[in-house]
N, C-alpha and C positions, 0 to 999 in steps of 0.2 A: 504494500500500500504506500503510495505517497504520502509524503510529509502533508502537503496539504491535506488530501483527505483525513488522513491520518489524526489534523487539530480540528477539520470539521465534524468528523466522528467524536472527538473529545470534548468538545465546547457543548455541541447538539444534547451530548446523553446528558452529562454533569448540568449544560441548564435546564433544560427538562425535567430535572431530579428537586433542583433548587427553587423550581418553577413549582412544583406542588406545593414544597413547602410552603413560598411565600403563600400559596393560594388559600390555603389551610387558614392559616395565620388572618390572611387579607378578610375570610369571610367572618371570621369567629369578633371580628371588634364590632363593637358597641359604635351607632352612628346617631346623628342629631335626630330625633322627632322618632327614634326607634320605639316602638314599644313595647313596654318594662317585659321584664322574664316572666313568662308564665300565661301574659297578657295576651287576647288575638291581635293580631296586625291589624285588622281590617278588611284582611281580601278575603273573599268570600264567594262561594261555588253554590250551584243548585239550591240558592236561599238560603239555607242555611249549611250548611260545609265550611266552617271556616279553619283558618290558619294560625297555629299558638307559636308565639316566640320562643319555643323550646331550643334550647343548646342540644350541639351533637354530645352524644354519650360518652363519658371521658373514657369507658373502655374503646372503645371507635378510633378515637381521638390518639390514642396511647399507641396501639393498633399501625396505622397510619404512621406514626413519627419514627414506629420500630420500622418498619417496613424500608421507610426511606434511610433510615440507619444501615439497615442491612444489604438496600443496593450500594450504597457508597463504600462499604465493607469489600461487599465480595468484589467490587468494581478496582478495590484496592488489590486484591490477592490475587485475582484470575485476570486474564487476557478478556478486555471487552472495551479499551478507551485506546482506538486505534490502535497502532503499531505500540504500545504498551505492555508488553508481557505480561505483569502481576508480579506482584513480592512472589509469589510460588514459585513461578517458575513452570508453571503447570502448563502441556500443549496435548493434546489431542493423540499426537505420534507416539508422544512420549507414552503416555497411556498405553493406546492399544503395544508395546513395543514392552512395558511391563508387566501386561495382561498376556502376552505371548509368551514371557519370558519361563511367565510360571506355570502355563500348561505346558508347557515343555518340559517342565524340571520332572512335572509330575506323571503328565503324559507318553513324555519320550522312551523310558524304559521299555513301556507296553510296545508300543510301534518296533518300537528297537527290535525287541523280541520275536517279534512277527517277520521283521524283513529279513531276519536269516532261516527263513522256512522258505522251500522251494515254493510258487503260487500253484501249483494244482494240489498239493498237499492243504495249502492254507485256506485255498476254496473251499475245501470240507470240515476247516475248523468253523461250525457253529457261532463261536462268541466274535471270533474276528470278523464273519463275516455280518454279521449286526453292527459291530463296529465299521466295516466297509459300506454297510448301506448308509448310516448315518453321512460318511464322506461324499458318497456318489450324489443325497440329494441334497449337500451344500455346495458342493460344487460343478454339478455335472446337471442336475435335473433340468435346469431352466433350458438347455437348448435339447436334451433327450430326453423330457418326461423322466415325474416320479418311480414309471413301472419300466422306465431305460427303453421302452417302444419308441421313441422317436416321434418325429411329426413330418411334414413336407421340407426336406433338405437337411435334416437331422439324420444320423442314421440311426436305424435300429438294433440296438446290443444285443438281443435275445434270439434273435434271428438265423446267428452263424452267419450273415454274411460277413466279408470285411471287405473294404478296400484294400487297406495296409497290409492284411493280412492278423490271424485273429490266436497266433502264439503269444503265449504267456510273455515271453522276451518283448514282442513287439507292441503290444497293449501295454505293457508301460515304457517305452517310447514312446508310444504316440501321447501318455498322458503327460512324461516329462517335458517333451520339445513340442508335441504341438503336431501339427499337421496344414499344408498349404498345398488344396486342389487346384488344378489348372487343363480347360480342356477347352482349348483351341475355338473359333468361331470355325467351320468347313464348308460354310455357303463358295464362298468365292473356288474353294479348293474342286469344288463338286461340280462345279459349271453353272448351274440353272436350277431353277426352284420343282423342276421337276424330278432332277436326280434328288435330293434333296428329300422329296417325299420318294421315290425308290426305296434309296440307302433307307429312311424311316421304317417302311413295310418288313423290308429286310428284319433289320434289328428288329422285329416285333416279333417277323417269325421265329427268329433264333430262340424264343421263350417259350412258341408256343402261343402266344399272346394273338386274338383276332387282327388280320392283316388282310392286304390283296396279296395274292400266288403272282400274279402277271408282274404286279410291280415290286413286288420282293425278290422276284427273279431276276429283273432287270436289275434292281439295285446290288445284288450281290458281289457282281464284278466292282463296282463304284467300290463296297467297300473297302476295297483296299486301300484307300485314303485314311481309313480308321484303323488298320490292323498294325499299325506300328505302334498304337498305345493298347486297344484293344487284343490284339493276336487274330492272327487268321480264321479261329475259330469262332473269336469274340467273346471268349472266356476273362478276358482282361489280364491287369498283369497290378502285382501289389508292389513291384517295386516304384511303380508310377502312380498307384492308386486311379489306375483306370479298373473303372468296376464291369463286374461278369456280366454279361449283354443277355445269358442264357437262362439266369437262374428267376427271371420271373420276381423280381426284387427293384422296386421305383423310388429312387433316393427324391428325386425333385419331382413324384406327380404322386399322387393318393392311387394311382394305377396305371396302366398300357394305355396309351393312346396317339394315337398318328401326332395330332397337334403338339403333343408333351413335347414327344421324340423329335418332330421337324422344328420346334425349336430351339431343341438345346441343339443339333445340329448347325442350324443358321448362327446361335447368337452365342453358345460356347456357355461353359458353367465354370463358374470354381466356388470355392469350399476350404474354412479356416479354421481353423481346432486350433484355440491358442494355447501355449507352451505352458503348463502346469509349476516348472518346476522350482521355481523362484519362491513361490508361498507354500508349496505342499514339502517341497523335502523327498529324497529318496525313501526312508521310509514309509511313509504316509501313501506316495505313490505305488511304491508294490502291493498293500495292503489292497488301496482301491483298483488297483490291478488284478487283484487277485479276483475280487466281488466282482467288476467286469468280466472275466472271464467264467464265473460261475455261472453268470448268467448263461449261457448256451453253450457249457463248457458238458458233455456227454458223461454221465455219469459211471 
């Protein structure tokens, strides 16, 4: 914050604070042709309704004077009169950074524990893996769902597909660094918007998924524009994280559909898993690595 701000913020609060006060103060004096305590003023409502010169309640009053004692207090200790720190010394970082400090001292042992067990072993320990779901839905649920199903461009954990591929090693790589998809636009590569829908048909058939025969046929040969990330079969490849064309699995549509397909075609997709590993820690990651793979890990 700027200096200036920084005395506008200071001046603003502290008179505003000083500003009750006088106001308190301002209303509670006695004025000329007031009348006496106890007495009605004179104003007076639906006939008779009227208005008694009573004083506010000295508990009210006491009330109020503490109140404004105790902003100026805590305005002294904590961060709140601009760029002013507080006698404390007190900041927000510091906090959550000593609230880490000690679920770690406490916490860490347990984790510790845990990450020198192989993860398909640790998959079937019960108490960890309650421990790993509580992980999964503080940090993972918001883009895959509570039940790890996924939604339209999320993948789904339970399923056995992967991009990456879906070994116990690899799942947590992908939880420590992250993941960054990338697939191409292939309008221009493909020629015309009717190769385009071909290639589309194609890929659909490859599933199984309702398509034309004539124009799947034709598009087949086209695919070959895709089989450098996909493979010639269209099985995909996980060291690319181009996904399986075969398996009847729709990362970016709720199902198979020509228009899905012809446009990630035209207009190319990607997809960002950010890197876990900075706030989670190797252990904490194997753990939740481990509960990831539970998930559709074959019993």
């Amino acid at each position: 914050m700027s200096s200036f701000w920084s005395w506008y913020v200071t001046i603003l609060t502290v008179g505003n604070i000083l500003a009750c006060y006088w106001l308190i103060r301002w209303a509670g004096k006695r004025r000329a042709g007031e009348a006496a305590e106890g007495d009605v003023t004179g104003h007076t409502w639906d006939g008779d309704l009227q208005e008694y010169n009573n004083p506010l309640p000295r508990w009210w009053l006491w009330m109020f004077y503490i109140t404004i004692v105790f902003g100026l207090v805590y305005l002294a200790l904590y961060p709140g009169l601009g760029n002013y720190p507080g006698a404390l010394g007190w900041t927000q970082a510091k906090q959550y950074e000593e609230e880490l400090a000690r679920a770690e001292e406490k916490f860490g042992p347990i984790f510790a524990a845990w990450a020198r067990r192989p993860i398909p072993e640790l998959a079937r320990d019960a108490e960890a893996m309650r421990a790993g779901q509580r992980l999964f839905l503080n940090y993972c649920a918001t883009c895959h769902g509570s039940a790890a199903t996924g939604a339209v461009g999320f993948p789904d954990l339970t399923d056995g597909d992967w991009l990456w591929g879906g070994d116990p090693d690899t799942i947590k790589e992908t939880i420590l660094d992250g993941r960054r998809g990338q697939m191409p636009p292939m309008a221009a590569a493909l020629g015309d918007d009717a190769s385009v829908e071909a290639v589309a048909h194609y890929v659909l058939s490859l599933s199984g998924a309702p398509h034309d025969a004539a124009k799947a046929a034709a598009g087949q040969a086209k695919f070959a524009a895709c089989a450098a990330c996909h493979g010639p079969d269209g099985k995909g490849n996980p060291e690319l994280g181009a996904p399986n064309l075969t398996d009847d699995v729709w990362l970016h549509s709720p199902g198979p559909s020509v228009e899905a397909v012809m446009a990630a075609i035209r207009n190319g997709r990607s997809g960002h898993m950010p890197a876990h590993r900075d706030f989670l820690g190797e252990d904490k990651a194997h753990l939740l690595a481990a509960y990831v793979y539970s998930l559709s890990a074959t019993p």
